[in-house]
BAFILUM-531418 format. One line per 2 residues: for each residue x, y, z of C-alpha. Coordinates in steps of 0.02 Angstrom, whole numbers. Layout:
<lumfis>
X,Y,Z | ...
</lumfis>
This chain:
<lumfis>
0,0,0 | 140,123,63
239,108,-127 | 92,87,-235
30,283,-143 | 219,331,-189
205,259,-376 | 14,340,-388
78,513,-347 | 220,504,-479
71,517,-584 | -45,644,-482
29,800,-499 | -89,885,-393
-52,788,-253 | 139,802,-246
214,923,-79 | 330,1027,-174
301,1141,-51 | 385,1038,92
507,966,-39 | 581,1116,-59
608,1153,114 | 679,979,146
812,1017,-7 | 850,1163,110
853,1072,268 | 972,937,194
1122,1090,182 | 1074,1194,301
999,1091,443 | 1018,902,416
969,834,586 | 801,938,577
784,840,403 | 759,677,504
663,731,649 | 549,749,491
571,576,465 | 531,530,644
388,634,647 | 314,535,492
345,367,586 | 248,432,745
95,493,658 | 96,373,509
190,210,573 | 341,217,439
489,305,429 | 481,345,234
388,464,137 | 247,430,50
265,574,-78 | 396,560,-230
400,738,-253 | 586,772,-159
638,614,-307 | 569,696,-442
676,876,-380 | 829,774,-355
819,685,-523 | 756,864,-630
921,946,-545 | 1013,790,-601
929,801,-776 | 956,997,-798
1121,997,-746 | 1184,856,-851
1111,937,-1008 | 1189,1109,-961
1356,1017,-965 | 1340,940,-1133
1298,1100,-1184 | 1451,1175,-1105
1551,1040,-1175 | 1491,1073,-1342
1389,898,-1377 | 1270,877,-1517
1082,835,-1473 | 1111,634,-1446
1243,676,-1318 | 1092,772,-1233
973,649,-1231 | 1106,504,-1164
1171,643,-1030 | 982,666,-974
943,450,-981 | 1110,431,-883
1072,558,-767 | 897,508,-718
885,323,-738 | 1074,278,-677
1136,407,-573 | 943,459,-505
848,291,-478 | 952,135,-511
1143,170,-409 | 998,237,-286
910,70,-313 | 1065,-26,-273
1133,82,-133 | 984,72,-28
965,-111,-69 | 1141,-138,-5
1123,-13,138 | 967,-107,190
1056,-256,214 | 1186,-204,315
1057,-106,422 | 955,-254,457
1072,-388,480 | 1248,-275,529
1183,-117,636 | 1009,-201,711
1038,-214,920 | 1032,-374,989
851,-442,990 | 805,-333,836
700,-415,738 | 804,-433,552
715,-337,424 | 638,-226,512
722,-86,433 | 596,10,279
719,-34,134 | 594,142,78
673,209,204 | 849,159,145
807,227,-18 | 743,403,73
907,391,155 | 1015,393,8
913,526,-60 | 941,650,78
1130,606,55 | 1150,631,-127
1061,786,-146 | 1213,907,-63
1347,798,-150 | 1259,829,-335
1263,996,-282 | 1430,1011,-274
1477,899,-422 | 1347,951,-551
1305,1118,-475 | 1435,1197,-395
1560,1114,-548 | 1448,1175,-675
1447,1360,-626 | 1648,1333,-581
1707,1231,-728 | 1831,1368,-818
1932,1370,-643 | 1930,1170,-595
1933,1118,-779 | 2133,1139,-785
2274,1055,-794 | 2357,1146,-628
2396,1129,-443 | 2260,1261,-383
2145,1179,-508 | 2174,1006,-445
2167,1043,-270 | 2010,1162,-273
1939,1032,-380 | 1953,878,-273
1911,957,-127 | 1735,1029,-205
1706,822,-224 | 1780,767,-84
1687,878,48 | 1529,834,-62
1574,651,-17 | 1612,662,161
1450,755,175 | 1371,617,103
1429,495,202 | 1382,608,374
1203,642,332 | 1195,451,277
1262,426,491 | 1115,542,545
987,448,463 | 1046,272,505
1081,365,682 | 889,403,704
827,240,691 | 814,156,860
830,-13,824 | 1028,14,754
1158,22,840 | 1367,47,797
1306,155,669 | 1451,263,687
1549,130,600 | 1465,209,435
1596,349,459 | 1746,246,446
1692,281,248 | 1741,470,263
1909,408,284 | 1903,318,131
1878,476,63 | 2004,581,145
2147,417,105 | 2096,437,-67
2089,621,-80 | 2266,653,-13
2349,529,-149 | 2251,604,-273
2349,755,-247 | 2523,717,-275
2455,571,-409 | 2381,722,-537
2220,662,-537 | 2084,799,-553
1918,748,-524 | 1832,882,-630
1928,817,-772 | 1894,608,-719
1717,661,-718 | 1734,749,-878
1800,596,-975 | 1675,485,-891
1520,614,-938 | 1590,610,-1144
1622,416,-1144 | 1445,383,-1065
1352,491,-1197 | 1454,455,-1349
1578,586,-1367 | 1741,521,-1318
1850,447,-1452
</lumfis>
């Protein structure tokens, strides 16, 4: 009952709370923690921990879709690179990695972080998925926003490039992986959750090598966004 209202609303425009989307966008930069009181408000007066309206999805994936096609424009791509940058952006980087994430971070939630006597599976894999969602939205702000508007400064081959450049994607990273810790954090049947942090220094281990290595993000991501819609050669 709980997806099949999510699906229906996909369809229902009237129904969608762009209104409170909007504000949760904010919330997820500027006030994370208040983000999943929200969350823990919905379980108390509806008994689950997701939402029930797609309409912060459909904002993440229309900033995903915009932003891709502003970059194929930038990178001067004919009209089938846009139409691969906005399929790649929606359908891979929008539903299925978040598909796959949640699936994965479901699993670990239930059978990993649950407390003793916890029953397994327990955890919303919706609310996995909500999760992920929260996460991603500052980190494609920084690496299709904030790059997009910044691209003539990180797009170099230089030191200040390649260090303002990593560290744009790194923070957006490390911020992902610390609003990910809040909402495992909130659920009261986890516990060790701050084990999920030990990922940040992933991040960090692979940002400092990345430095002396050469390796510029902004121009990795570059590459990646021509080979996946057909204009690398």
């Amino acid at each position: 009952m709980q997806r099949w209202k999510f699906l229906s609303r996909l369809v229902k425009f009237r129904h969608l709370e762009l209104d409170s989307a909007f504000q949760q966008v904010f919330w997820t930069v500027l006030d994370p923690k208040r983000l999943f009181r929200y969350h823990q408000n919905q379980n108390e007066m509806q008994g689950q921990w997701s939402r029930d309206d797609p309409s912060f999805f459909l904002l993440l994936c229309t900033f995903l879709a915009v932003t891709s096609l502003l970059q194929s424009v930038w990178m001067g791509q004919r009209a089938w690179g846009y139409i691969l940058a906005l399929l790649w952006a929606v359908l891979a980087d929008g539903l299925i990695a978040a598909v796959l994430v949640a699936t994965v971070m479901w699993l670990v939630a239930s059978y990993a972080l649950r407390k003793p006597g916890a029953k397994a599976g327990k955890v919303e894999w919706s609310y996995c998925f909500d999760v992920h969602l929260n996460s991603l939205f500052p980190l494609v702000l920084c690496v299709y926003g904030v790059q997009l508007v910044a691209w003539p400064l990180l797009a170099r081959a230089n030191i200040g490039s390649l260090i303002v450049a990593n560290t744009l994607w790194s923070a957006g990273f490390l911020y992902y992986t610390y609003l990910t810790f809040l909402g495992y954090t909130a659920l009261p049947s986890l516990d060790n959750t701050m084990g999920l942090l030990y990922v940040g220094l992933g991040v960090l281990f692979v940002y400092l090598f990345s430095l002396p290595l050469g390796y510029n993000y902004c121009l990795l991501f570059q590459s990646y966004h021509l080979w996946r819609t057909g204009g690398l050669h």
